[in-house]
C-alpha positions as CSV (number, residue, x, y, z in Angstrom):
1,X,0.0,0.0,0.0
2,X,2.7,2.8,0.7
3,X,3.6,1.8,-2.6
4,X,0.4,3.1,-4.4
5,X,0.5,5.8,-2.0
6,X,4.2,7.0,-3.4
7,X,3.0,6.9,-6.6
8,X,-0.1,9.0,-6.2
9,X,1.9,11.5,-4.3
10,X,5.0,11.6,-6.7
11,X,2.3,12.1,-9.6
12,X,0.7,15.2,-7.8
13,X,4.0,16.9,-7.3
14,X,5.0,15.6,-10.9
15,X,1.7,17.2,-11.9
16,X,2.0,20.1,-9.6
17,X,5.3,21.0,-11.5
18,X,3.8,20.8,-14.5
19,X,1.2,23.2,-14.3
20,X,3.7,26.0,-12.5
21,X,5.9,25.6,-15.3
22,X,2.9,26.9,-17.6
23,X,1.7,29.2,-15.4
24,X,5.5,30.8,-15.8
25,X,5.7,30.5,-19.5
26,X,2.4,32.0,-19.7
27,X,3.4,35.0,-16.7
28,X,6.8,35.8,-18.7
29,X,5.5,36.0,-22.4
30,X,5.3,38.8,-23.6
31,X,2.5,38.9,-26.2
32,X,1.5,43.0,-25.4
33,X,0.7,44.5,-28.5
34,X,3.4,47.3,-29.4
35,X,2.4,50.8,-29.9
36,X,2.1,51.9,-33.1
37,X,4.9,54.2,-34.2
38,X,3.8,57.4,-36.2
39,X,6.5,58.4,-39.1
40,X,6.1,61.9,-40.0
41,X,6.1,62.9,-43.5
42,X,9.1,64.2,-45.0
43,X,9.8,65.8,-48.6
44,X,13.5,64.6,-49.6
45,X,15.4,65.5,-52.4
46,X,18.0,64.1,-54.2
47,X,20.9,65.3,-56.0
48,X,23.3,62.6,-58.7
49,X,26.9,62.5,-57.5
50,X,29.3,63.4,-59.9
51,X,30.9,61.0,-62.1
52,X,33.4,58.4,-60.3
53,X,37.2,58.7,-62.1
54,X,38.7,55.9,-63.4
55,X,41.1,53.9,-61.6
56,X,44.3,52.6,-62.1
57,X,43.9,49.4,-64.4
58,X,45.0,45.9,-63.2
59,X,48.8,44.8,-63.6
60,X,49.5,43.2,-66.8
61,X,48.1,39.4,-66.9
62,X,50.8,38.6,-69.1
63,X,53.6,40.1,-67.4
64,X,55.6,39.5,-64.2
65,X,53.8,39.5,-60.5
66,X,55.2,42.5,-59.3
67,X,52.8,41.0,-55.6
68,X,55.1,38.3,-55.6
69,X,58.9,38.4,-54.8
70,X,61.7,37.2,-56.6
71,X,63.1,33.8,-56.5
72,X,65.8,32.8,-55.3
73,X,67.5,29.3,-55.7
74,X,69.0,27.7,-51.4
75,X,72.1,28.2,-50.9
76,X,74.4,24.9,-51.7
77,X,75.0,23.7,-47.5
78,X,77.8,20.8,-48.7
79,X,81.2,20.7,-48.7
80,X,81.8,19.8,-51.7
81,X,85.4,18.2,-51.1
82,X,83.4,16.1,-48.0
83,X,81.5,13.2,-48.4
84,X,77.9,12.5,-46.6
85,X,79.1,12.0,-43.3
86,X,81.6,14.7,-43.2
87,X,84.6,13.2,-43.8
């Protein structure tokens, strides 16, 4: 019997729970409708920019990179009167 008991009391707390948790969904929501916002009425005019000057064209496809810089080959790090090992 405390066994049925438990139960009942664990499912009105369970229960319980659940309906506070809806009450505090429903209590934080905020479904209030917002004001409306007037705009006021404006006359605007507007003027054409003058015309944009060329700019500088692109480096040559063709030619060298000049955004890249030059090669150069590693320096040579043997001996060359040694063998592998230094010797």
């Amino acid at each position: 019997m405390a066994s049925a008991r438990t139960r009942r009391v664990a499912a009105f707390v369970g229960g319980g729970a659940v309906i506070a948790m809806i009450g505090f969904t429903a209590g934080c929501a905020s479904d209030s409708e917002t004001p409306e916002e007037t705009t006021p009425t404006t006359t605007t005019t507007t003027t054409t920019p003058p015309p944009v000057s060329p700019t500088e064209k692109a480096p040559d496809p063709d030619g060298p990179n000049i955004f890249t810089p030059p090669v150069q080959a590693p320096q040579n790090t043997v001996n060359p009167g040694r063998d592998d090992y230094g010797q």
